[in-house]
C-alpha positions in Angstrom: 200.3 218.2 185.0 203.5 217.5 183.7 204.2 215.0 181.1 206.3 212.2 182.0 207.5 211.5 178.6 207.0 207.6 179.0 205.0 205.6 177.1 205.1 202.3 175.9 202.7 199.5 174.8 201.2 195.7 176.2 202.9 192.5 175.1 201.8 189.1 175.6 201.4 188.5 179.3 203.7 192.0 179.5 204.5 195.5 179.3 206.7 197.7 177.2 207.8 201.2 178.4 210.1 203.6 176.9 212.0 206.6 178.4 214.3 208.5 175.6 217.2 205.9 174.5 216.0 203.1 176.6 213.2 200.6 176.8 212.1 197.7 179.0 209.9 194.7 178.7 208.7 193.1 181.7 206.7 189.7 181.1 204.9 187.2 183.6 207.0 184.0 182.7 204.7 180.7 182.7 206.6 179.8 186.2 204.5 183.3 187.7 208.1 185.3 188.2 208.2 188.3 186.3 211.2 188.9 183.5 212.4 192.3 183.1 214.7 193.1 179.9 216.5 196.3 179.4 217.7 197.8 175.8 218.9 200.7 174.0 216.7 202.1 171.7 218.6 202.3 168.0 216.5 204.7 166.2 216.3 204.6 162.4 218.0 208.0 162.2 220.4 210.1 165.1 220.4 213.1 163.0 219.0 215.3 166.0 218.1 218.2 163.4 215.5 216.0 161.6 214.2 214.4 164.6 213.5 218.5 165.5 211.3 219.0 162.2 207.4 219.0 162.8 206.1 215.9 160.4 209.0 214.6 159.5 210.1 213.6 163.3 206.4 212.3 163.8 207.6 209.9 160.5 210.2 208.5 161.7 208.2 208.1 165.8 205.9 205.9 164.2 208.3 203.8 162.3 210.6 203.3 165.6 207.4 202.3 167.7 206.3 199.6 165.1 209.9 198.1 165.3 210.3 198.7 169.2 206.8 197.5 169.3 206.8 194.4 167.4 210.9 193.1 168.9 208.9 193.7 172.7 206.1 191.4 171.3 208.0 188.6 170.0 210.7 189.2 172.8 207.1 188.2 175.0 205.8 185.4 172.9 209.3 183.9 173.4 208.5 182.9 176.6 205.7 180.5 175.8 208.1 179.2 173.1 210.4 177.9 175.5 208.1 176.4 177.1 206.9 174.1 174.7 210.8 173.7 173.5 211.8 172.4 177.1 209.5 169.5 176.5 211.1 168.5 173.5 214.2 166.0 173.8 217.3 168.6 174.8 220.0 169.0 172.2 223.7 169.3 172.5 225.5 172.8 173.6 226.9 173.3 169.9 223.4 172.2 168.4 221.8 174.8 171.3 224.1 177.6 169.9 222.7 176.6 166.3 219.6 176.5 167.1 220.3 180.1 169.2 221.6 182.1 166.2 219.7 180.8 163.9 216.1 181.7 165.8 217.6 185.3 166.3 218.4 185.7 162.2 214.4 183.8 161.5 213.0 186.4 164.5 214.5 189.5 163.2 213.7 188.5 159.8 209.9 187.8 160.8 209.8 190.8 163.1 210.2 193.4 160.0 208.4 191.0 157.6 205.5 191.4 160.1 205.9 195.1 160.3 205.8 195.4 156.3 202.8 192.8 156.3 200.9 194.8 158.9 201.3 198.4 157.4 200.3 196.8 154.0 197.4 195.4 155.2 196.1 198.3 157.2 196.7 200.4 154.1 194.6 198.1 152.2 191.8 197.8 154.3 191.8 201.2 155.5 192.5 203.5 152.5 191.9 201.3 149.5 189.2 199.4 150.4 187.0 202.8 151.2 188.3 204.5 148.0 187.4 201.7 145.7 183.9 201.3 147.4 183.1 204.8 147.0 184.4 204.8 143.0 181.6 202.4 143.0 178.8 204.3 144.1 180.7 207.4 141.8 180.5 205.5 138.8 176.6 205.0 140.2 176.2 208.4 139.4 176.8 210.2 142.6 178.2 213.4 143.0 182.3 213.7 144.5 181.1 215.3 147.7 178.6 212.2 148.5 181.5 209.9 146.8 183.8 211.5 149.1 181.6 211.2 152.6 180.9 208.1 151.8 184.4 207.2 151.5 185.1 208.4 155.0 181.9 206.7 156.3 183.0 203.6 154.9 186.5 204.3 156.3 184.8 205.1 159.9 182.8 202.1 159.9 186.0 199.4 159.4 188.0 201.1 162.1 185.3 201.0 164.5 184.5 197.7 162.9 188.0 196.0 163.7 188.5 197.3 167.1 185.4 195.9 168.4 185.9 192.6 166.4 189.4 192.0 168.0 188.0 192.9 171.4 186.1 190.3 171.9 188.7 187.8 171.2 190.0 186.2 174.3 193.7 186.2 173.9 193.5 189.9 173.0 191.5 190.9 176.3 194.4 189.6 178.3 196.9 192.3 176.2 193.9 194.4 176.4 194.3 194.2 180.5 198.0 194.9 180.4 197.3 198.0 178.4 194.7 199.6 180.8 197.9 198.7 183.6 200.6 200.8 181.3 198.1 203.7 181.2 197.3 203.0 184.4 201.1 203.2 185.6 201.5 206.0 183.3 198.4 208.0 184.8 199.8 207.4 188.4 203.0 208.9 188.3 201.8 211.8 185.7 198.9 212.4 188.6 201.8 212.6 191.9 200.9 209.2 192.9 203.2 207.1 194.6 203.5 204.1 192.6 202.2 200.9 194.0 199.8 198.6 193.3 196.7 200.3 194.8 197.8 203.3 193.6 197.8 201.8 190.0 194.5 200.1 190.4 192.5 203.0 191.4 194.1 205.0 188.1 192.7 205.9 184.8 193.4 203.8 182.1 192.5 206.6 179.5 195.7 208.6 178.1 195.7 211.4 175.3 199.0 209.8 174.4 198.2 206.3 173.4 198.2 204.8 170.3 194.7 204.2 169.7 194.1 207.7 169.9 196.9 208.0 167.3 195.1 205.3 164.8 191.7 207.7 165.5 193.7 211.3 164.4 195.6 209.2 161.2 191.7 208.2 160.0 190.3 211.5 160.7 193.4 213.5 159.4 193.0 211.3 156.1 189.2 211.8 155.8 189.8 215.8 156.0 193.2 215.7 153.4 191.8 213.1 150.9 188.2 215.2 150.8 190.7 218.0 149.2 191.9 215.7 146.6 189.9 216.6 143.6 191.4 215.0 140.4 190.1 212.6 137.8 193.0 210.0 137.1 192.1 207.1 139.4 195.3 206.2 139.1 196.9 209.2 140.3 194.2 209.4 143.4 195.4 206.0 144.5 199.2 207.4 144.0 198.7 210.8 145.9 196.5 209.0 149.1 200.1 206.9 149.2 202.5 209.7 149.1 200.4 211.0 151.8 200.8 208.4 154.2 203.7 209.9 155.9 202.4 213.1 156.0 199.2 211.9 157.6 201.0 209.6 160.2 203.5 213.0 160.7 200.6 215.1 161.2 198.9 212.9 164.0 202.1 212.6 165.5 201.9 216.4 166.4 198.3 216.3 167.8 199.4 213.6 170.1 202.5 215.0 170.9 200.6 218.5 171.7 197.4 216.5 173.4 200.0 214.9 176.2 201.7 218.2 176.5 198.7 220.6 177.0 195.2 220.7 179.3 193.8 223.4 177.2 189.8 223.2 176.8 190.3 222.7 173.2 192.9 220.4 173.1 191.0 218.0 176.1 187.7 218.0 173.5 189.8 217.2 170.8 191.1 214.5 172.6 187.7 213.0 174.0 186.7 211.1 171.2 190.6 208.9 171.3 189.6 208.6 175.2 186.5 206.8 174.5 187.7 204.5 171.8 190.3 203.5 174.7 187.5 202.0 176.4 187.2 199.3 173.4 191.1 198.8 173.5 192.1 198.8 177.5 190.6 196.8 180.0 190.9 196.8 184.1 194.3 195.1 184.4 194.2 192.7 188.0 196.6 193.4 190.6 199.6 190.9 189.4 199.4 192.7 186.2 199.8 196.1 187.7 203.0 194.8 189.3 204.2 194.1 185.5 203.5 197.5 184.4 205.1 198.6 187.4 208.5 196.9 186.9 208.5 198.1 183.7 208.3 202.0 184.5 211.1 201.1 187.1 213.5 199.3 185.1 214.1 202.9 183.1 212.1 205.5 184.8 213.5 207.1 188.2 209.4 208.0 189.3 210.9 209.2 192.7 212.5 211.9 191.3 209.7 212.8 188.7 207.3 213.2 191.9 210.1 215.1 193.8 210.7 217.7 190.8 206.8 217.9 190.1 204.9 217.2 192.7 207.1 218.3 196.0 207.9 214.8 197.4 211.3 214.2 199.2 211.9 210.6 198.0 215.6 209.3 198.3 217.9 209.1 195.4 217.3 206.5 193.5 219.5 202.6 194.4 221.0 201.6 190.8 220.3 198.1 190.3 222.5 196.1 188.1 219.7 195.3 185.5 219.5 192.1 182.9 220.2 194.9 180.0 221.4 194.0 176.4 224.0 195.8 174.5 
């Protein structure tokens, strides 16, 4: 199986899919029609020799998704926004523009204020909270390699913890159904599918390549390099689990990037335990939610000719449609 390349991520009431430079976000507007939005992708850096480094391109992956990731969500919550705008009284075409530009500067100014806030807060309650539990029981008397397991129990324990605790909220089931139809889309294609809705439905929603396999490689990865850490300072533990952040997050990268690329034995039991923690995060997307995903893929994948280089097929070039796409 060939990898597609795509990937992407669930939004409210939507999908988000990327192919190289471009990215779409389709969305089921409150009226039932579905909105499809097509952009260039403006990664941090287009120095192509460091995006070719192992690590360091991984790096700079993850900080693009988060941004991609969070614009596609609010870009989605918008929707429900304007709804509760169009019952309020309607304001004047200058006072509309106002009000335009000014929600663009306040939603690109929350968008990477929520980005800071989230990777502060999952750095706090996944790495500092587990250190600082297990300097308790080290200060207890317990040897470092019992302070150490228990660090990466504790560590374990809250991301296991928080995935099933968000999973049974309601709102997040919903995005939890779009994102078993973008693996499900995904799966489809990659598998010489033609893709349609029954097609879609009857698909996996496990993929080595999603991100909550990522989130299980960065806490395992950081259990194995922090269990080498063996200094005294506190202070300079706390300062060395930071400065290896990037290298952790760089180092998943690779195992995902290899996982999606490779059905080696190995590789497929490495990838097993991210599979099954899917089951927590994806649920079995209904039919008009496959139809999303789908006009998601379309709007910058050419699947036709992905089947017809891969698979044999003899689809017809692809019609270019003249697509809603921002500069």
């Amino acid at each position: 199986m060939k990898s597609s390349n795509i990937g992407g991520q669930a939004v409210m009431e939507g999908v988000m899919m990327m192919n190289k430079d471009r990215y779409s976000v389709a969305v089921r507007r409150p009226d039932g029609e579905i909105e499809v939005k097509v952009e260039q992708h403006k990664p941090l850096t287009k120095h192509k020799g460091l995006l070719k480094v192992p690590i360091l391109r991984g790096v700079f992956s993850f900080a693009d998704s988060m941004i991609v990731g969070m614009s596609s969500l609010m870009y989605s919550a918008s929707f429900y926004e304007d709804e509760e705008e169009e019952k309020k009284k309607p304001a004047t075409k200058e006072e509309e523009e106002q009000q335009k530009a000014k929600k663009e500067k306040t939603d690109k100014l929350m968008m990477y204020g929520t980005v800071t806030f989230s990777v502060v807060i999952a750095v706090v309650l996944f790495l500092m909270v587990p250190y600082f539990l297990s300097e308790l029981l080290h200060k207890a008397g317990a040897g470092t390699t019992l302070t150490a397991v228990a660090e990466a129990f504790v560590r374990v324990a809250l991301f296991l913890g928080y995935l099933a605790a968000i999973s049974r909220m309601e709102d997040i089931q919903r995005v939890f159904m779009y994102h078993g139809a973008e693996h499900k889309c995904i799966n489809c294609v990659e598998h010489g599918l033609e893709l349609n809705v029954e097609n879609v439905l009857k698909s996996s929603r496990e993929h080595k390549r999603c991100g909550t396999s990522f989130l299980m490689y960065v806490i395992v990865i950081s259990i194995i390099f922090f269990m080498f850490i063996r200094v005294d300072s506190p202070v300079l533990k706390i300062v060395i689990r930071l400065l290896l952040i990037p290298v952790i997050a760089g180092v998943s990268y690779e195992f995902i990037r290899l996982a999606g690329k490779s059905d080696n034995k190995l590789v497929n039991l490495i990838s097993k335990p991210g599979l099954m923690l899917q089951h927590l995060t994806t649920r079995e997307p209904d039919a008009e939610m496959a139809e999303v995903a789908i006009a998601a893929v379309e709007a910058v994948f050419d699947w036709r000719a992905y089947l017809n280089e891969n698979f044999g097929y003899t689809y017809p070039a692809k019609t270019e449609k003249k697509e809603h796409e921002e500069p």
